[in-house]
PLY file of the C-alpha trace (Angstrom):
ply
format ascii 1.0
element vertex 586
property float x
property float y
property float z
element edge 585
property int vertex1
property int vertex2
end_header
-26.72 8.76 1.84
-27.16 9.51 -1.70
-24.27 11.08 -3.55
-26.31 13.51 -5.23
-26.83 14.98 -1.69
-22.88 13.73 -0.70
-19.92 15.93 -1.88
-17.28 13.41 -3.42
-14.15 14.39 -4.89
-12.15 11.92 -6.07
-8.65 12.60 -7.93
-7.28 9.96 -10.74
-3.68 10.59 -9.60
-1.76 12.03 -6.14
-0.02 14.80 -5.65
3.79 13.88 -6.23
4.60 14.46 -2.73
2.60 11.89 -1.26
4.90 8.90 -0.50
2.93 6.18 1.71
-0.19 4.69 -0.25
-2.04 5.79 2.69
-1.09 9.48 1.84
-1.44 8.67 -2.01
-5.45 7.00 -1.45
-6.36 9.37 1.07
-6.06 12.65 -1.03
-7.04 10.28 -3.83
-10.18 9.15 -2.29
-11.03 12.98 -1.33
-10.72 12.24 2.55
-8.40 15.13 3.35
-7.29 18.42 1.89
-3.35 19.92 2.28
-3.69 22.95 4.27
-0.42 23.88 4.88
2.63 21.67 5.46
2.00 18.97 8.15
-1.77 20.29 8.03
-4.65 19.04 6.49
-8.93 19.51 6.39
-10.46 16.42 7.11
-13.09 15.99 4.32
-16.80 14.94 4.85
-15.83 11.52 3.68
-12.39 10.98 5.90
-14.96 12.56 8.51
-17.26 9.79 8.89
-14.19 7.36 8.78
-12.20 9.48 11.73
-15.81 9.27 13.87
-16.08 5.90 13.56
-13.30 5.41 15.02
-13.59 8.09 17.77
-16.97 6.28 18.19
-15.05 2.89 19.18
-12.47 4.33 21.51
-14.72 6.04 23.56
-17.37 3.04 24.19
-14.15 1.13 25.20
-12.65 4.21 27.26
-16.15 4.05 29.06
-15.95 0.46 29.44
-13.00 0.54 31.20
-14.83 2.97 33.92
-12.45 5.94 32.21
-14.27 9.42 32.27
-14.29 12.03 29.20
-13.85 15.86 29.77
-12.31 17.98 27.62
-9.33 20.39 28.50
-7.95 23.35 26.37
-5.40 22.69 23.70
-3.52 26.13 24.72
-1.47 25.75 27.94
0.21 28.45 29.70
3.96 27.86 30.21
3.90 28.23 34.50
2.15 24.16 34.16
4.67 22.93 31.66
7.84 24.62 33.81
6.77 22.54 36.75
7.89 19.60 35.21
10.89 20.98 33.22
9.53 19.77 30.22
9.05 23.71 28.63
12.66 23.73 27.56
12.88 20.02 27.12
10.19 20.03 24.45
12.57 22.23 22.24
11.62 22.86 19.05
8.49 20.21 18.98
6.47 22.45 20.99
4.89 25.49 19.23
4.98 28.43 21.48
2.82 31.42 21.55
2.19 35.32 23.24
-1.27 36.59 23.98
-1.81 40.39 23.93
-0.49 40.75 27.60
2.94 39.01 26.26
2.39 36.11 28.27
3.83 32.76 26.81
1.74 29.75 26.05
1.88 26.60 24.03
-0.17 24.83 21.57
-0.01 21.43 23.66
1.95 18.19 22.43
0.56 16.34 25.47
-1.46 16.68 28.24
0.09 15.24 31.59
0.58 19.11 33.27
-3.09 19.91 32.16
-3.96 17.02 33.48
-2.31 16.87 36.89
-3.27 20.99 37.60
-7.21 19.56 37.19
-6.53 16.61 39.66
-4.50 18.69 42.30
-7.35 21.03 42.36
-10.19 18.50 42.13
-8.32 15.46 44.60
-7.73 15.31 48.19
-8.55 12.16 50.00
-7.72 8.39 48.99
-11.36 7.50 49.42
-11.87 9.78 45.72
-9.40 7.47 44.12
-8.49 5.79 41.71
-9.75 7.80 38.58
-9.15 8.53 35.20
-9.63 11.02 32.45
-9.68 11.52 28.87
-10.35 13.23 26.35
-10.12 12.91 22.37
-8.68 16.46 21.81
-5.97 18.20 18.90
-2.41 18.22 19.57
0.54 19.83 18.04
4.03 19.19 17.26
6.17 20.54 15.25
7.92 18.75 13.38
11.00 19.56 11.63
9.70 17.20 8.78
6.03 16.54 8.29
5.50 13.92 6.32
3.04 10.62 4.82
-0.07 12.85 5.25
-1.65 12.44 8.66
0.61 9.78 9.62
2.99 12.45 11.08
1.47 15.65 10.68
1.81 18.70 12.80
-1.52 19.17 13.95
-3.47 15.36 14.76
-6.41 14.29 16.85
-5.32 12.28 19.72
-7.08 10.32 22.77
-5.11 10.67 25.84
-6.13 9.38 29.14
-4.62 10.06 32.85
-5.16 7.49 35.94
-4.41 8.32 39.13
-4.07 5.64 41.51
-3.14 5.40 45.70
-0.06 3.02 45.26
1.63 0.83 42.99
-0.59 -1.77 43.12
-3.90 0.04 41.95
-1.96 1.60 39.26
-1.05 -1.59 37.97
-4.85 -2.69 37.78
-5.45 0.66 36.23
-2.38 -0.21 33.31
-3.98 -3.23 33.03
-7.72 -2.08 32.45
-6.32 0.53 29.74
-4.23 -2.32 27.74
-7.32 -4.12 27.72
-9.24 -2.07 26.76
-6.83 -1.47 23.79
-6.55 -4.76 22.75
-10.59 -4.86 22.55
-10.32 -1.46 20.58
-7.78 -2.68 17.35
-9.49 -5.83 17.47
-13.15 -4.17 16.91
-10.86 -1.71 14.48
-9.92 -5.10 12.32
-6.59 -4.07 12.42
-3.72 -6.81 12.71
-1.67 -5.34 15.35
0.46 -6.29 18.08
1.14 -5.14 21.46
5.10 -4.66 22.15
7.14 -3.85 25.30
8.61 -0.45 24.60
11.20 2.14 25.65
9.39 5.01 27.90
11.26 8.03 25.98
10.64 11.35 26.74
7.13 10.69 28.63
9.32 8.61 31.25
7.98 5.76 34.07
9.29 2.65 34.62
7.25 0.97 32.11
5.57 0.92 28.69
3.66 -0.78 25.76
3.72 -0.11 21.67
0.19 -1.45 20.22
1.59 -1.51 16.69
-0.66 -1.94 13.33
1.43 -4.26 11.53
2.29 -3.09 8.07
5.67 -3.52 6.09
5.83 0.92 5.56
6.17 0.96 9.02
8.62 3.08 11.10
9.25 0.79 13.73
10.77 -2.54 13.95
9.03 -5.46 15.63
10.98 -8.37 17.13
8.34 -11.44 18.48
8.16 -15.14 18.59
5.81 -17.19 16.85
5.64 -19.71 19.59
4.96 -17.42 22.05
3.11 -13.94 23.27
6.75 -12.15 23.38
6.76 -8.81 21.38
8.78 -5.83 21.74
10.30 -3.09 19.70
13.63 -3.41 18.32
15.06 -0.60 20.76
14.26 -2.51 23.78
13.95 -6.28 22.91
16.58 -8.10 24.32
19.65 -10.22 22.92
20.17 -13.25 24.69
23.94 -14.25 25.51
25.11 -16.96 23.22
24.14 -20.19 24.89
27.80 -21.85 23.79
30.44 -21.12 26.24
33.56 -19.55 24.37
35.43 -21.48 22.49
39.00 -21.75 23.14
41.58 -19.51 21.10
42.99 -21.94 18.16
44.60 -18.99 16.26
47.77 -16.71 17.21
47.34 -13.05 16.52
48.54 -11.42 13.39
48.94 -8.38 11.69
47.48 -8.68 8.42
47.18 -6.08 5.74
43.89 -4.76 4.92
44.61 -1.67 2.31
41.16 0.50 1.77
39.29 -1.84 3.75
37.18 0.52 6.36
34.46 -1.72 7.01
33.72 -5.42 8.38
32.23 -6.56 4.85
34.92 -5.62 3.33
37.28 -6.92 5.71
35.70 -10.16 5.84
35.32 -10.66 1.88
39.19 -9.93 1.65
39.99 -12.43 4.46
37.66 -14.92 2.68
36.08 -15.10 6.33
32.18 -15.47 7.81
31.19 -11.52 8.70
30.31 -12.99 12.22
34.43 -12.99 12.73
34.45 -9.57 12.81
34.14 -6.74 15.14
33.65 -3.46 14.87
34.92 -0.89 17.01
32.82 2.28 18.18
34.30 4.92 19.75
31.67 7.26 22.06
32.80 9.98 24.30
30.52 10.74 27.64
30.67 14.46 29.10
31.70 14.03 32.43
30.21 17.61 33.46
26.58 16.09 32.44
24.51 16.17 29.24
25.01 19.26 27.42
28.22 20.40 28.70
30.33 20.55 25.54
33.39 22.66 27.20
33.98 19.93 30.43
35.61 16.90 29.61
35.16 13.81 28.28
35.60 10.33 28.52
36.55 8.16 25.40
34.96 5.05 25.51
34.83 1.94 23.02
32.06 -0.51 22.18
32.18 -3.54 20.13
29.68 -5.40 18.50
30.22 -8.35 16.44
30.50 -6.86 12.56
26.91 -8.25 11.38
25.36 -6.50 14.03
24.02 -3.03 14.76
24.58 -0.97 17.55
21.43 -0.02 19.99
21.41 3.36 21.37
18.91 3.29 23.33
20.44 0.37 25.40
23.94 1.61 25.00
22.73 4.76 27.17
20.97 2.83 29.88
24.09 1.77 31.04
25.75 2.97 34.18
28.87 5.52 33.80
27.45 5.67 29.88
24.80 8.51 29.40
24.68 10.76 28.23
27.53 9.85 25.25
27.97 11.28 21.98
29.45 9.52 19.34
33.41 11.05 19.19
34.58 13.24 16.25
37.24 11.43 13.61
39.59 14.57 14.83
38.93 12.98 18.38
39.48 9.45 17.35
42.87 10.06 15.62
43.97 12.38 18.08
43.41 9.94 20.80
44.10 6.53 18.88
46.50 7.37 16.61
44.06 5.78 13.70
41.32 6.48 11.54
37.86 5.41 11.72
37.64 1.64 10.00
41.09 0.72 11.21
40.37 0.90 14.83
40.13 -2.01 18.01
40.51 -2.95 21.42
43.92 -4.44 21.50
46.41 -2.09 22.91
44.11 0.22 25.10
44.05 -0.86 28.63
43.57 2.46 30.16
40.32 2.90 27.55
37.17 1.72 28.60
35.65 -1.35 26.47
32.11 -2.05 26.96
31.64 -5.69 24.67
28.13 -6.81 23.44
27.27 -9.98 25.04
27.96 -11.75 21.59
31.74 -10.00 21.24
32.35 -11.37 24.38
31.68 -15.07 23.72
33.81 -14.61 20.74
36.98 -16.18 20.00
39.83 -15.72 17.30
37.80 -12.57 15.89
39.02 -9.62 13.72
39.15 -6.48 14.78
41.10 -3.07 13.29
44.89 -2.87 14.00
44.65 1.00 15.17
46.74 1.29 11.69
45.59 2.53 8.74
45.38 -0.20 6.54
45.92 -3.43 8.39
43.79 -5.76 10.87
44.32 -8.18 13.48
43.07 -11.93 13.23
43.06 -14.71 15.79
42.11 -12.26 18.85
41.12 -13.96 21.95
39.87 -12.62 25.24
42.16 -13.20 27.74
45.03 -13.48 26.02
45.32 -10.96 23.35
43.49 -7.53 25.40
42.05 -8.44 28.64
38.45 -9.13 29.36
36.47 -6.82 29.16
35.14 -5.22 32.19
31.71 -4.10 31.11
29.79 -6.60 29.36
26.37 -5.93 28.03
23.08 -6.32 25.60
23.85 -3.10 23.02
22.45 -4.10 20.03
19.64 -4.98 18.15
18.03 -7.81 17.80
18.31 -10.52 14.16
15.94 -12.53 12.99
16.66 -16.39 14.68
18.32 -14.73 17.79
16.82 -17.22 20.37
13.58 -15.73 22.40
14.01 -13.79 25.78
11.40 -15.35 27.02
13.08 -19.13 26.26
10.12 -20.08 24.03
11.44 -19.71 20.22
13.46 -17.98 18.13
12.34 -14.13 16.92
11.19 -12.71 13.86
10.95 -9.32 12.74
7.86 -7.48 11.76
7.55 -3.68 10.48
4.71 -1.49 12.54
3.01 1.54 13.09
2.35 3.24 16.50
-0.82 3.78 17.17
-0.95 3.61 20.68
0.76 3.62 23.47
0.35 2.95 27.60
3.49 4.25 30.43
3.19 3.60 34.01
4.50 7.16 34.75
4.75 6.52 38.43
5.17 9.61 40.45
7.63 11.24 37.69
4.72 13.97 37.20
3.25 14.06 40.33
6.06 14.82 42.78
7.51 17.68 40.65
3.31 19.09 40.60
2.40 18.07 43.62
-0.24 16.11 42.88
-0.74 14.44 46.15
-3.79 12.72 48.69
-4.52 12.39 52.24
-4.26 8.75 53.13
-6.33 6.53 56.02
-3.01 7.55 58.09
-3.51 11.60 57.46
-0.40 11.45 55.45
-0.12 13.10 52.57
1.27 11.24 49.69
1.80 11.54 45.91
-0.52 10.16 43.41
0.29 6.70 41.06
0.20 8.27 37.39
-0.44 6.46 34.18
-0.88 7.80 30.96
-2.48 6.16 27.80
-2.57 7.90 24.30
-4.34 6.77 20.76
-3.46 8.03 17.79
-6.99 8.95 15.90
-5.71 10.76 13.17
-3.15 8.05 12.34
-5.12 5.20 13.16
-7.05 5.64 9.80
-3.53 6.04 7.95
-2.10 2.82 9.59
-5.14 0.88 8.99
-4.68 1.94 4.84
-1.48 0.88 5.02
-2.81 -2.42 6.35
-5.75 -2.91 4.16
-5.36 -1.50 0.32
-4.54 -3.01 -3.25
-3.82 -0.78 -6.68
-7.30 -0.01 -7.18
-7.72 1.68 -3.51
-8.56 1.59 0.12
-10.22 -1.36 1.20
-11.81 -0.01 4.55
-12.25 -2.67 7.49
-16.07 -3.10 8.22
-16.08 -0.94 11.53
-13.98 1.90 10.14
-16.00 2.39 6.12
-17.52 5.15 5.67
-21.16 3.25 4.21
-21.39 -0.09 5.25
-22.44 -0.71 1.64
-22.73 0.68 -1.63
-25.39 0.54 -4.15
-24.53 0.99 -7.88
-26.98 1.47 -10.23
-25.70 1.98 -13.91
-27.78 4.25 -15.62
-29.93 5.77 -12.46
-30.99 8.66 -14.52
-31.81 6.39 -17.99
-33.44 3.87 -16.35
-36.69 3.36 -14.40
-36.34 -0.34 -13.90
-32.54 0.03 -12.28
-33.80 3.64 -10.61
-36.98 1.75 -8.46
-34.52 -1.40 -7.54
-32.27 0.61 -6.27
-34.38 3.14 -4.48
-35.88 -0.56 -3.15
-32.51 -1.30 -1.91
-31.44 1.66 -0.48
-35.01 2.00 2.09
-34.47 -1.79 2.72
-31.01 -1.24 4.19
-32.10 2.12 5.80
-34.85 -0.16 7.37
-32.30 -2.87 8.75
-30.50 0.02 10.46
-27.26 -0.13 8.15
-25.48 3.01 6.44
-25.61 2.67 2.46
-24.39 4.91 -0.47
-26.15 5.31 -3.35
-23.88 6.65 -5.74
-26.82 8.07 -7.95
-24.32 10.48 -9.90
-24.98 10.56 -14.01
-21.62 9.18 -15.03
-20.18 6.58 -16.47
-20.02 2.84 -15.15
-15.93 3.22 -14.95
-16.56 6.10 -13.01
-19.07 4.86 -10.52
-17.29 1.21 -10.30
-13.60 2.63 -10.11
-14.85 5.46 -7.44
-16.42 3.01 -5.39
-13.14 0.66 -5.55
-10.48 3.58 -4.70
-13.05 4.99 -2.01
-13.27 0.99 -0.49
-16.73 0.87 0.42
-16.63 -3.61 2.46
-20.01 -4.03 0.23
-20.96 -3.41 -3.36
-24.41 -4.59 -5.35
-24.17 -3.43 -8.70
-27.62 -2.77 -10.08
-28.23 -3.07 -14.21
-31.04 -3.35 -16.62
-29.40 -6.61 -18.45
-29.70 -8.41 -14.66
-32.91 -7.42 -13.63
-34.39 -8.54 -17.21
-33.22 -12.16 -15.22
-34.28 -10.46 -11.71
-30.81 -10.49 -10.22
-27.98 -7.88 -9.40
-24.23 -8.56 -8.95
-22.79 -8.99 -5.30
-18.95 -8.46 -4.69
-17.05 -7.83 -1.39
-14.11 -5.43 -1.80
-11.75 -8.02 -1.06
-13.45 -10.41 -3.55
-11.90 -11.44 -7.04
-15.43 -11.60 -8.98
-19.13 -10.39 -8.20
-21.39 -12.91 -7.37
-25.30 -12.76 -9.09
-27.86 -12.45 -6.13
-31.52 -12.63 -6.72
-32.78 -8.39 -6.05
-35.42 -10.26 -3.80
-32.53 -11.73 -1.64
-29.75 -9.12 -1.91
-29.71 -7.04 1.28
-30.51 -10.52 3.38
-27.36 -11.80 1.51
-24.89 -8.58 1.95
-26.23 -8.36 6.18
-25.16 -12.28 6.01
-21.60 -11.01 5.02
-22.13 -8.15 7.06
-19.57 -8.81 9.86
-20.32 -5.67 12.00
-23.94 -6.13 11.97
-23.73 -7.83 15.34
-24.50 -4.50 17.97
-21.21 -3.86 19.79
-23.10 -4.50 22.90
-23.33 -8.20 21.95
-19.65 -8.88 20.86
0 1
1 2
2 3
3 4
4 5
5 6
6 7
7 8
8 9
9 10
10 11
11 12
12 13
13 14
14 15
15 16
16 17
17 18
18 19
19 20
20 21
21 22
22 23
23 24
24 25
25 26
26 27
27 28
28 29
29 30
30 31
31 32
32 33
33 34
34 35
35 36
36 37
37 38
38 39
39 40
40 41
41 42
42 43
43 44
44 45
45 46
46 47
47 48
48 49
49 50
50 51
51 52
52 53
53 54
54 55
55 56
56 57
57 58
58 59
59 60
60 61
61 62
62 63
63 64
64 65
65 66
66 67
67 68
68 69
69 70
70 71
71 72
72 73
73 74
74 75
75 76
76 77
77 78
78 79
79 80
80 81
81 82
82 83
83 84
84 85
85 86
86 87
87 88
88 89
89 90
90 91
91 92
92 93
93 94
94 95
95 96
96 97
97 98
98 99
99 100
100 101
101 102
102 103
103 104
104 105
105 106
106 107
107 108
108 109
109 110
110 111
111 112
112 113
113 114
114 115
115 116
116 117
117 118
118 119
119 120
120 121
121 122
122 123
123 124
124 125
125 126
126 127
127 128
128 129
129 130
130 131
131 132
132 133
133 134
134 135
135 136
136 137
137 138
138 139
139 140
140 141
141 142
142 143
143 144
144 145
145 146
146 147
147 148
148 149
149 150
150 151
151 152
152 153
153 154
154 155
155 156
156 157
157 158
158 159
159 160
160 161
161 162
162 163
163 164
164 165
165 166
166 167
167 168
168 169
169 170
170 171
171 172
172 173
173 174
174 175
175 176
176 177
177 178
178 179
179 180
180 181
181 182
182 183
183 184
184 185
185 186
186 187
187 188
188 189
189 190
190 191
191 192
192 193
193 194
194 195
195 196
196 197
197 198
198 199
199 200
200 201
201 202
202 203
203 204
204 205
205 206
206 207
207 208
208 209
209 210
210 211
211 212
212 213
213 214
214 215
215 216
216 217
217 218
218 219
219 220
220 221
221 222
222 223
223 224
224 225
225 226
226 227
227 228
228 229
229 230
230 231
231 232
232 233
233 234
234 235
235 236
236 237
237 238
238 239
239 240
240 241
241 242
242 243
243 244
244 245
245 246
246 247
247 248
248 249
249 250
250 251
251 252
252 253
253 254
254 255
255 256
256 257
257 258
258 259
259 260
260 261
261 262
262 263
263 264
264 265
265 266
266 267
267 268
268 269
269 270
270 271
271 272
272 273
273 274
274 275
275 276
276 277
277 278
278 279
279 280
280 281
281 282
282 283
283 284
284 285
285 286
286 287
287 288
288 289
289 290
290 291
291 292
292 293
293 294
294 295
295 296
296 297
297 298
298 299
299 300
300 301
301 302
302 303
303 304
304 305
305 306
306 307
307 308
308 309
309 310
310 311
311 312
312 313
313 314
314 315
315 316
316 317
317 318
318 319
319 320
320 321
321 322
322 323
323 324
324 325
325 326
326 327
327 328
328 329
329 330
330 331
331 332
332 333
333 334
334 335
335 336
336 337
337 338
338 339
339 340
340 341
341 342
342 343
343 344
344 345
345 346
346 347
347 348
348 349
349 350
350 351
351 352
352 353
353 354
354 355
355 356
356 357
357 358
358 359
359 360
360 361
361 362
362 363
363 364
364 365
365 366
366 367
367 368
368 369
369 370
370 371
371 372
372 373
373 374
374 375
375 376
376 377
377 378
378 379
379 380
380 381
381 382
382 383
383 384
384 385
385 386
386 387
387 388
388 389
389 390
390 391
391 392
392 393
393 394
394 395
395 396
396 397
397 398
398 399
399 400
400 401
401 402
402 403
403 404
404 405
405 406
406 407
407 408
408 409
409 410
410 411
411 412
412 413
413 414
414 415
415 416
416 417
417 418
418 419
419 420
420 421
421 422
422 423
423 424
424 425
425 426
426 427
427 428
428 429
429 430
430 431
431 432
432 433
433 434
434 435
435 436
436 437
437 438
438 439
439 440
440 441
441 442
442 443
443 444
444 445
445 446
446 447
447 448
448 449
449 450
450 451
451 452
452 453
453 454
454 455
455 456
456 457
457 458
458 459
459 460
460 461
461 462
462 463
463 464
464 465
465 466
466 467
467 468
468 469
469 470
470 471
471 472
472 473
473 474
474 475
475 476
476 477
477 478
478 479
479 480
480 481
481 482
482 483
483 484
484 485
485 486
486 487
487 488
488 489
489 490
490 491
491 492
492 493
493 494
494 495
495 496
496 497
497 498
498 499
499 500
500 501
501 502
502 503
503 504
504 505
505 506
506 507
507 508
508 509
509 510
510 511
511 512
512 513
513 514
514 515
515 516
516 517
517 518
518 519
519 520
520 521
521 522
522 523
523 524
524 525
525 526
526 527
527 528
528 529
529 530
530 531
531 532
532 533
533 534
534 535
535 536
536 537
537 538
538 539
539 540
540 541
541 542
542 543
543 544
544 545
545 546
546 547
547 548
548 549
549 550
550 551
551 552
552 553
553 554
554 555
555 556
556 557
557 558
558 559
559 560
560 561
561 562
562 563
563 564
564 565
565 566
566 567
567 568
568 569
569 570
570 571
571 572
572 573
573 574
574 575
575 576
576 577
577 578
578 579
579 580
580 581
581 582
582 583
583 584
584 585
């Protein structure tokens, strides 16, 4: 491609909203165009990036034996009431009226869509198992769009369906799609890592994050070194101290504590290790159900040691929990008799205590006094407030908490989603009656999965990953050209004009994409254009080297250009050429 014939628009500086550098380079580097908030055009440059990587996920998809068709984005609201999910979706889901008044949505997801086709299309076990996709827009909107396409409104999305006879062929079909994303980051050149995960909203009974690893990222990553254990923060799991408890040593006391609402403060004015504290939190749970804010409610404490953070997520998987709220300050003191930051278990019998796993190998802690002002020290289980009858993993994981799977101690990573794989079970196809005829005659409902890529954001995430203060620096799979040819002085010179028109039918020869930025302007232009844009190759083409018969190599991620004879310079570039290999041979 020549740019003459190529429309480039490059901008020296970002709009001040951008945030992310991903954002910041990609409205730099003229890939996408703001519509609207949470909207933008995908340029012809951004284009060719968001194709290549359609272009990977679907050879994969088709690997894996998955089938592409395409379904509507609009879906009428009858599919999504089937599964309850029309008022669940709240505000997220944009909602629309045709001319006859009937109500429709611009789709988030695709599982009704999806099960409607296969109800229609399936009847008898011998059809199964299958699975569909597509690579299709979604929308959701969000109360906050933000970081460009990383979480827009409107994205491009893969999302594929299996449907399986039992449990069994379901799991081979989970399997085959994990796969199948683990060969499509790696082709990608992303660094990424796949992580047990919470099911959320989409529901199952189980689930996998394949994170791009990047320190902007949303989501926290715990994993060991010394092992293949990953999972996000909100469902990795905190071991039990290994260490039985230590016996008390320390009577209780009362000790003052004046304007001291927090366990650092505490523990700085008690001259005392932070892990001595704990911190009371006080949660009440509707006991008419979720949502029913005039029944009553339950007040219920939880305690976590004071350097620790509380996990939601597991706090409301526990039995006689969810749903909870967090209680008001005009509930705690009307209840307790104390103020937020002076509050603790010792005192309440008739109030439920669920302890972290850690609080509850603890001995001669500090907690609050359930006075304003003052603490207790030297508390002990058993002695000082009985033990406590619900004990349980509710927080997140630290860095050096031992490994749940017994092999090392954790670290923690940042990430971005950019896929994600549920075994949905029957949670969708027993409310749709999605069902098959089996060997028996018996008609049974259909193993679902569901497996979504992020398109849109995968080129975001993989910025994130791969950039430096000049610009992007694209993986090979994912740039644009494959290499970029620039000639100072095009238009001046007919020396540097015919070696680089000599170059650029070479490559086209050898089957590779190059970019011969054959603009008049100046060399800062050309050279700092082709660095923010992140083109893998560069051969800079000048009268001074071919007077000596060379040009100058450099790789974007190299420090200095290296001088290649003209005679050997695509040979060299298609020996650093990692992607030359077909796809069909890696």
């Amino acid at each position: 491609m020549r740019a003459s014939q190529y429309y480039i628009a490059t901008l020296k500086e970002a709009p001040q909203e951008a945030e992310l550098a991903s954002h910041k380079l990609m409205l730099r580097a003229g890939l996408i165009r703001k519509l609207g908030s949470g909207l933008y055009s995908w340029m012809p440059l951004g284009l060719r990036v968001l194709k290549r990587v359609e272009g990977i996920v679907r050879e994969e998809m088709n690997r894996a034996g998955a089938m592409e068709l395409l379904a509507p984005p609009i879906h009428p609201r009858e599919l999504w009431e089937e599964t309850g999910r029309w008022e669940l979706y709240g505000p997220l889901m944009l909602r629309i009226k045709d001319r006859a008044e009937r109500e429709f949505c611009y789709a988030p997801t695709a599982e009704e869509v999806m099960c409607d086709i296969v109800r229609k299309e399936i009847r008898s076990y011998r059809q199964l198992p299958v699975n569909f996709y597509q690579i299709q827009t979604k929308f959701r909107d969000e109360i906050r769009p933000r970081f460009g396409v990383m979480r827009a409104r409107e994205f491009t999305m893969k999302d594929a369906y299996s449907f399986d006879a039992d449990f069994e062929g379901l799991k081979k079909s989970y399997q085959a799609m994990y796969d199948a994303y683990t060969r499509i980051f790696t082709r990608l050149g992303l660094q990424f890592r796949a992580v047990a995960a919470d099911t959320g909203e989409i529901g199952g009974t189980g689930s996998h994050e394949f994170q791009v690893l990047a320190g902007s990222g949303e989501d926290a990553i715990a994993y060991s070194p010394d092992s293949q254990y990953a999972a996000n923060v909100e469902l990795a799991e905190a071991l039990a101290p290994a260490a039985p408890r230590a016996a008390a040593s320390q009577p209780m006391s009362k000790v003052a504590t004046p304007g001291m609402h927090t366990c650092e403060e505490v523990s700085q004015l008690l001259g005392i290790p932070i892990e001595k504290t704990v911190k009371s939190i006080v949660v009440m749970r509707e006991l008419g159900g979720e949502g029913s804010a005039q029944s009553p409610a339950e007040m219920i404490m939880l305690l976590v040691r004071g350097d620790h953070m509380l996990n939601e997520i597991k706090a409301a998987k526990i039995e006689g929990l969810k749903p909870f709220r967090f209680a008001s300050e005009a509930e705690i003191r009307a209840r307790l008799k104390a103020p937020p930051g002076s509050l603790g278990p010792v005192g309440y019998s008739e109030l439920k205590i669920v302890a972290d796993r850690t609080v509850a190998a603890m001995s001669d802690f500090v907690v609050g006094a359930n006075e304003e002002g003052y603490h207790l020290t030297g508390v002990n289980w058993g002695r000082d407030l009985a033990e406590a009858p619900i004990v349980a993993d509710i927080r997140d994981v630290v860095a050096g908490d031992p490994s749940p799977d017994g092999r090392g101690r954790l670290e923690l990573v940042r990430g971005i989603e950019v896929g994600h794989v549920f075994q949905l079970r029957t949670a969708y196809t027993q409310k749709m009656g999605v069902n098959y005829i089996d060997e028996k005659g018996e008609t049974k409902p259909m193993e679902m999965g569901c497996y979504g890529i992020g398109i849109t954001r995968i080129v975001a995430a993989a910025i994130e990953q791969n950039h430096d203060d000049k610009g992007i620096i694209w993986p090979e799979p994912m740039a644009p050209f494959a290499v970029a040819l620039i000639p100072l002085g095009y238009r001046k010179s007919e020396a540097v004009k015919a070696a680089a028109e000599k170059l650029y039918a070479q490559f086209s020869a050898a089957g590779i994409e190059a970019f011969l930025d054959d603009r008049d302007e100046r060399a800062g232009v050309l050279l700092a254009d082709q660095e923010l844009v992140g083109i893998p190759h560069r051969i800079v083409i000048g009268d001074r080297g071919l007077k000596e018969g060379v040009v100058e190599y450099q790789h974007r991620r190299d420090a200095t250009a290296t001088r290649v004879a003209l005679d050997d310079a695509a040979r060299h570039v298609q020996s650093r050429f990692a992607h030359a290999v077909p796809a069909s041979a890696r």
